[in-house]
Structure formats: structure tokens, C-alpha cells
Chimera marker file (.cmm) of the C-alpha trace (Angstrom):
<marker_set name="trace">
<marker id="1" x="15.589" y="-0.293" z="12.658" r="1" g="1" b="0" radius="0.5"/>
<marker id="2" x="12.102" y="-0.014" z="11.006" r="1" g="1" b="0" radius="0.5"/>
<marker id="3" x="11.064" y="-2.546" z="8.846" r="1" g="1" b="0" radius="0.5"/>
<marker id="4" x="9.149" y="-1.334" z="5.742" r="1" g="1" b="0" radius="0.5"/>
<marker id="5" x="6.907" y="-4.177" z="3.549" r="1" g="1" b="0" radius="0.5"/>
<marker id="6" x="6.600" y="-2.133" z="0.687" r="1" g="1" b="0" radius="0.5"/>
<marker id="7" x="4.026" y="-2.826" z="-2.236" r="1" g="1" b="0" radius="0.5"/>
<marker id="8" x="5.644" y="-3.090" z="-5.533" r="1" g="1" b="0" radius="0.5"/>
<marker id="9" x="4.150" y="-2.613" z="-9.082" r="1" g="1" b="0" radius="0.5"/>
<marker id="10" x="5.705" y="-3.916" z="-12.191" r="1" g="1" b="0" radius="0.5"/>
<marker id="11" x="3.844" y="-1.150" z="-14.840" r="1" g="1" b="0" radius="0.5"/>
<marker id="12" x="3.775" y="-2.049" z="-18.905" r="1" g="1" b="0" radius="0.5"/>
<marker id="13" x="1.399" y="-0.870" z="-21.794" r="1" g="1" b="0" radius="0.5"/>
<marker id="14" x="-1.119" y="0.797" z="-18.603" r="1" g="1" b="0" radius="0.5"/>
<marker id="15" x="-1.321" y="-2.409" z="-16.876" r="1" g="1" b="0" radius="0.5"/>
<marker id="16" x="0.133" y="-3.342" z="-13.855" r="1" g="1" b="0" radius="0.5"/>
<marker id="17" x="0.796" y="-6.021" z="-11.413" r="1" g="1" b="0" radius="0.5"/>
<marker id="18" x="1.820" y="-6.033" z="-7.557" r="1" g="1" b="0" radius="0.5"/>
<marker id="19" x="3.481" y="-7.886" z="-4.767" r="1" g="1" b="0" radius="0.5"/>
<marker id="20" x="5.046" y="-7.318" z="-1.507" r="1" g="1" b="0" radius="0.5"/>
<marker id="21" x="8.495" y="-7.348" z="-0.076" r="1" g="1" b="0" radius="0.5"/>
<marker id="22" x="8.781" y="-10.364" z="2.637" r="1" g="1" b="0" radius="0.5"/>
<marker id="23" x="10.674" y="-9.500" z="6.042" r="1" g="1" b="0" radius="0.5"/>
<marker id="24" x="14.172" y="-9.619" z="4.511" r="1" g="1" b="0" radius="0.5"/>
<marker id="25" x="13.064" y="-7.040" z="1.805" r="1" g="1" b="0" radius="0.5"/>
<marker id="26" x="12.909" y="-9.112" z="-1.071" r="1" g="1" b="0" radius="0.5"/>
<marker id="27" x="10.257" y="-9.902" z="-3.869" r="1" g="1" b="0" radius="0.5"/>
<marker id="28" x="9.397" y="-12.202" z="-6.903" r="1" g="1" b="0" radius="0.5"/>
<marker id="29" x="7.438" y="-11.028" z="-10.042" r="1" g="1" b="0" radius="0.5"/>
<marker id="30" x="6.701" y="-13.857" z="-12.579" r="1" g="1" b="0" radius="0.5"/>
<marker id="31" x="6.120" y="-11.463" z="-15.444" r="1" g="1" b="0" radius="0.5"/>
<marker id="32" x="6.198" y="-11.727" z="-19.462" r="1" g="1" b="0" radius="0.5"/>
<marker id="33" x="8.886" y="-10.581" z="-21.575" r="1" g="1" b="0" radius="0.5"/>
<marker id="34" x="9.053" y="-6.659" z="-22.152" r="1" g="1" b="0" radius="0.5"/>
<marker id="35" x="9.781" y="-3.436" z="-20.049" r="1" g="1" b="0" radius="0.5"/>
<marker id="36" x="8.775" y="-2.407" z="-17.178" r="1" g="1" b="0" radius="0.5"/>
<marker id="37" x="8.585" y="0.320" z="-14.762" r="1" g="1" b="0" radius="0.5"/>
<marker id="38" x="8.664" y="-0.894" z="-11.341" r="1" g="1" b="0" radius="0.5"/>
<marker id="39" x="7.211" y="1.213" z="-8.311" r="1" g="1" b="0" radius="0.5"/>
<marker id="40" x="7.830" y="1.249" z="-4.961" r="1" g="1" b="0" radius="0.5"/>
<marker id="41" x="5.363" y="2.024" z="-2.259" r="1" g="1" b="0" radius="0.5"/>
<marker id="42" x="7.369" y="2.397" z="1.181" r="1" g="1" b="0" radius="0.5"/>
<marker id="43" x="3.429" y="2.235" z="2.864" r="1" g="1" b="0" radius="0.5"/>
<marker id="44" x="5.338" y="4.378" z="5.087" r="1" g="1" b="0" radius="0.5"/>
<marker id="45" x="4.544" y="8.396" z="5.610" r="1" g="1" b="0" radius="0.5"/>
<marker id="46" x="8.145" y="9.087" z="6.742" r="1" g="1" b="0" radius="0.5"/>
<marker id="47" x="10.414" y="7.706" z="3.382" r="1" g="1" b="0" radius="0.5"/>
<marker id="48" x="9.296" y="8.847" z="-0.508" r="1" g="1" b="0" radius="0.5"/>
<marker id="49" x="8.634" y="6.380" z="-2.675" r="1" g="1" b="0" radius="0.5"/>
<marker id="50" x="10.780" y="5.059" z="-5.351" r="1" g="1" b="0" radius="0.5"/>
<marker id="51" x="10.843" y="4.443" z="-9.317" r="1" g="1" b="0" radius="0.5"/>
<marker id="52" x="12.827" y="2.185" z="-11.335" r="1" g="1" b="0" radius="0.5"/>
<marker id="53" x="12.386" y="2.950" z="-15.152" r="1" g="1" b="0" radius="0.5"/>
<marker id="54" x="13.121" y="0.434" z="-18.272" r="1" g="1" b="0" radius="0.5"/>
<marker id="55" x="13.589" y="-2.581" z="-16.267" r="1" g="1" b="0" radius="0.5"/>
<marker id="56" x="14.173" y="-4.943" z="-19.308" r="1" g="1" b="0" radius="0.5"/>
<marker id="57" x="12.896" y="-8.672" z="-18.890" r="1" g="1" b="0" radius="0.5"/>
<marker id="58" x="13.851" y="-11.433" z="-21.004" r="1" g="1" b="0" radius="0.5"/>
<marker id="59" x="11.996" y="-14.977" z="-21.720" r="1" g="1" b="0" radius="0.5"/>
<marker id="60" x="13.066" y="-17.941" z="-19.236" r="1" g="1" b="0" radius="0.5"/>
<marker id="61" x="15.657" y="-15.305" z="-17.605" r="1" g="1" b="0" radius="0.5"/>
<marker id="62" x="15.989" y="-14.250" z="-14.090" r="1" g="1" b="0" radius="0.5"/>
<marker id="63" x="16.877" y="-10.615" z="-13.504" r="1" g="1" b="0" radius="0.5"/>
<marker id="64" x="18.397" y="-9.628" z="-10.191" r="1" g="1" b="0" radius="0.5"/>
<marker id="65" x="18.048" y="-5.398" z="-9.167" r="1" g="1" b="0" radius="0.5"/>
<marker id="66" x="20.382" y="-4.076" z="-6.859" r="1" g="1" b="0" radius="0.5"/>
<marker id="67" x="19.285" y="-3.100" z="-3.307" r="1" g="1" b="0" radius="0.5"/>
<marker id="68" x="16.829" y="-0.518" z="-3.307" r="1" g="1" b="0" radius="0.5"/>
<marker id="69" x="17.119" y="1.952" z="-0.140" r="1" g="1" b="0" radius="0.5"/>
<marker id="70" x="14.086" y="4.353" z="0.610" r="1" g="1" b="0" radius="0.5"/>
<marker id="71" x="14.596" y="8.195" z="1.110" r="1" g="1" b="0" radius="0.5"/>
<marker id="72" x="13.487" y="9.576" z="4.034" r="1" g="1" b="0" radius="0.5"/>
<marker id="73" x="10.867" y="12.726" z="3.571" r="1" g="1" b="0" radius="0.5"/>
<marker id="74" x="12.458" y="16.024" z="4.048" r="1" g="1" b="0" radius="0.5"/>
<link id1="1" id2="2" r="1" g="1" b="0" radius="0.2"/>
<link id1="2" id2="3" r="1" g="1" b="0" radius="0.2"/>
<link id1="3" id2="4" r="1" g="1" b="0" radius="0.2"/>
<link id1="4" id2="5" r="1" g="1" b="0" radius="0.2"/>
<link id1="5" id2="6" r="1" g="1" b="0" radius="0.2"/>
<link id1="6" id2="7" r="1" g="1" b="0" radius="0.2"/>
<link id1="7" id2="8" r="1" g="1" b="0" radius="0.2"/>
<link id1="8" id2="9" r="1" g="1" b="0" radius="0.2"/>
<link id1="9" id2="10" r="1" g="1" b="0" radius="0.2"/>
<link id1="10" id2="11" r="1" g="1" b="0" radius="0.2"/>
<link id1="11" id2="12" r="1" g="1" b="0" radius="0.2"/>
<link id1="12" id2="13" r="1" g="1" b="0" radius="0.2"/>
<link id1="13" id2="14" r="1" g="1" b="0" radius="0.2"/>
<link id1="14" id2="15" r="1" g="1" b="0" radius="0.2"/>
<link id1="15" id2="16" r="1" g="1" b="0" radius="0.2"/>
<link id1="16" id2="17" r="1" g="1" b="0" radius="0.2"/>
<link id1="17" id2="18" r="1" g="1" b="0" radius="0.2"/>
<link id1="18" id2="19" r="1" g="1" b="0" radius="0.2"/>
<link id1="19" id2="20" r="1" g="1" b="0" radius="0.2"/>
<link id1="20" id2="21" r="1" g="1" b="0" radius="0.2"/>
<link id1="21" id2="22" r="1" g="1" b="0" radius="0.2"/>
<link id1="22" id2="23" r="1" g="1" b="0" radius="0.2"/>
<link id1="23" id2="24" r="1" g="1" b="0" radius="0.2"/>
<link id1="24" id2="25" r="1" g="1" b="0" radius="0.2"/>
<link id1="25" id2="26" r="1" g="1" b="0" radius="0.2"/>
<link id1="26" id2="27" r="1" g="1" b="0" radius="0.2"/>
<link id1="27" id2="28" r="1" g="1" b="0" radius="0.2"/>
<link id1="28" id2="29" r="1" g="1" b="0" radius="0.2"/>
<link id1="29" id2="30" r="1" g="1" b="0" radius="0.2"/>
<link id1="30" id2="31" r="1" g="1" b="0" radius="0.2"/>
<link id1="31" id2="32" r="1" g="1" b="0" radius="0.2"/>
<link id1="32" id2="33" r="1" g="1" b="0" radius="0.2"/>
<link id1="33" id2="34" r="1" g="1" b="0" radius="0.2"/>
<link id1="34" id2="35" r="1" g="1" b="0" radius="0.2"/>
<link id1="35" id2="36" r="1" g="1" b="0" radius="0.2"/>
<link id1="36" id2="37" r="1" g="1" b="0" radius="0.2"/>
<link id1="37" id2="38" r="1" g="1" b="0" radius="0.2"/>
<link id1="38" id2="39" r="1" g="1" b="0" radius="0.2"/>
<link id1="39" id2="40" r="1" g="1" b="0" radius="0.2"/>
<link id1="40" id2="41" r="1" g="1" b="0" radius="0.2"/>
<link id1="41" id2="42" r="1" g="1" b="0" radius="0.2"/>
<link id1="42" id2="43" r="1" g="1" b="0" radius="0.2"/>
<link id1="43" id2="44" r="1" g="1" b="0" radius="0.2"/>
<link id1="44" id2="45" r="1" g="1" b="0" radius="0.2"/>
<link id1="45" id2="46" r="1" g="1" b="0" radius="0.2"/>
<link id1="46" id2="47" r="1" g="1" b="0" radius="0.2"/>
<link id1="47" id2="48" r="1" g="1" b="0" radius="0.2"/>
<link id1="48" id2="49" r="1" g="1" b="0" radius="0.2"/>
<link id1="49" id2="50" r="1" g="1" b="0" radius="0.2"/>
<link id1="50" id2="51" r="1" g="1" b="0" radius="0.2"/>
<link id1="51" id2="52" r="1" g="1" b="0" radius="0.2"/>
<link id1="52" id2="53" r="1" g="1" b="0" radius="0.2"/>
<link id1="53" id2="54" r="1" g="1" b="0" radius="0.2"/>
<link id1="54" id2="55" r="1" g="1" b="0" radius="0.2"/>
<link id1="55" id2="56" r="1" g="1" b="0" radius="0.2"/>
<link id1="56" id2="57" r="1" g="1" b="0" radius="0.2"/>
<link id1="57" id2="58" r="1" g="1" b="0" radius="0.2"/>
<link id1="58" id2="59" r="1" g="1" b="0" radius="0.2"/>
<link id1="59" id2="60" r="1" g="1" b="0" radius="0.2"/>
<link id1="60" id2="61" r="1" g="1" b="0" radius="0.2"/>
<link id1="61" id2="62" r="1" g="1" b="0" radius="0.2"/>
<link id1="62" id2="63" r="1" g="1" b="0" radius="0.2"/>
<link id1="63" id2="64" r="1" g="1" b="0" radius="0.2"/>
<link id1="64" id2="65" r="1" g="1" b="0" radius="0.2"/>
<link id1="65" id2="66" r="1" g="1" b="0" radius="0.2"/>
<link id1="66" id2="67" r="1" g="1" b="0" radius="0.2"/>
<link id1="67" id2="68" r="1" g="1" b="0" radius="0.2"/>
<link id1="68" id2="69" r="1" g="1" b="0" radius="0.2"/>
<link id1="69" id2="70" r="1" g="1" b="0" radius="0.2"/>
<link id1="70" id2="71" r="1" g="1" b="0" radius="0.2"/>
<link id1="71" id2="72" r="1" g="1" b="0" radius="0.2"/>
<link id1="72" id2="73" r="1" g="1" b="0" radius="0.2"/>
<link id1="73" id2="74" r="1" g="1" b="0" radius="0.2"/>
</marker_set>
């Protein structure tokens, strides 16, 4: 099993944030209200990274993605 800590970057109006997946894979932005584009960084050679587009986030909400599962490079 190999563990990936990706870096992940919420992306709105050219400016962007980051934060890390912990050891069970999961991560917490604390971002204003708008949409985002969210990008993952595998910081692994062997899988592709990933993009999620129009990620919608609301004021006082909490938004929950589904599972995210890296590619592997052909």
C-alpha cells in the first residue's frame, strides 16, 4: 500500500491556498464563499495529478467531496 500526502490547492480569482492530506487522506480548507478549483499534487512521480473544477462553497456550510483516487502514470 503506498501512502501518498498530497498537497492540495483551493484556486479562485488567481489566488490560491494549500494544505496537506493527513495519514488517513483527508484535508480541511477554511475558505470564503465562492468557487473553486481544487488541485491535487500526488508529490508522487508514479500517479498524475488530479483536478476538481467548480467546487461551489457556501457561507457557514461544510462541503464534503467524495473520495478522490490518484491515477497511476502510464
Amino acid at each position: 500500500q503506498n501512502q501518498l500526502r498530497p498537497a492540495i490547492f483551493a484556486i479562485a480569482n488567481g489566488d490560491s491556498t494549500s494544505t496537506h492530506a493527513n495519514s488517513s487522506g483527508t484535508y480541511l480548507f477554511r475558505l470564503p464563499e465562492g468557487t473553486y478549483t481544487l488541485y491535487f499534487d500526488p508529490k508522487n512521480q508514479n500517479f498524475l495529478p488530479d483536478t476538481l473544477q467548480n467546487v461551489e462553497v457556501e457561507a457557514g456550510e461544510t462541503l464534503a467531496l467524495d473520495r478522490l483516487t490518484f491515477r497511476p502514470r502510464p
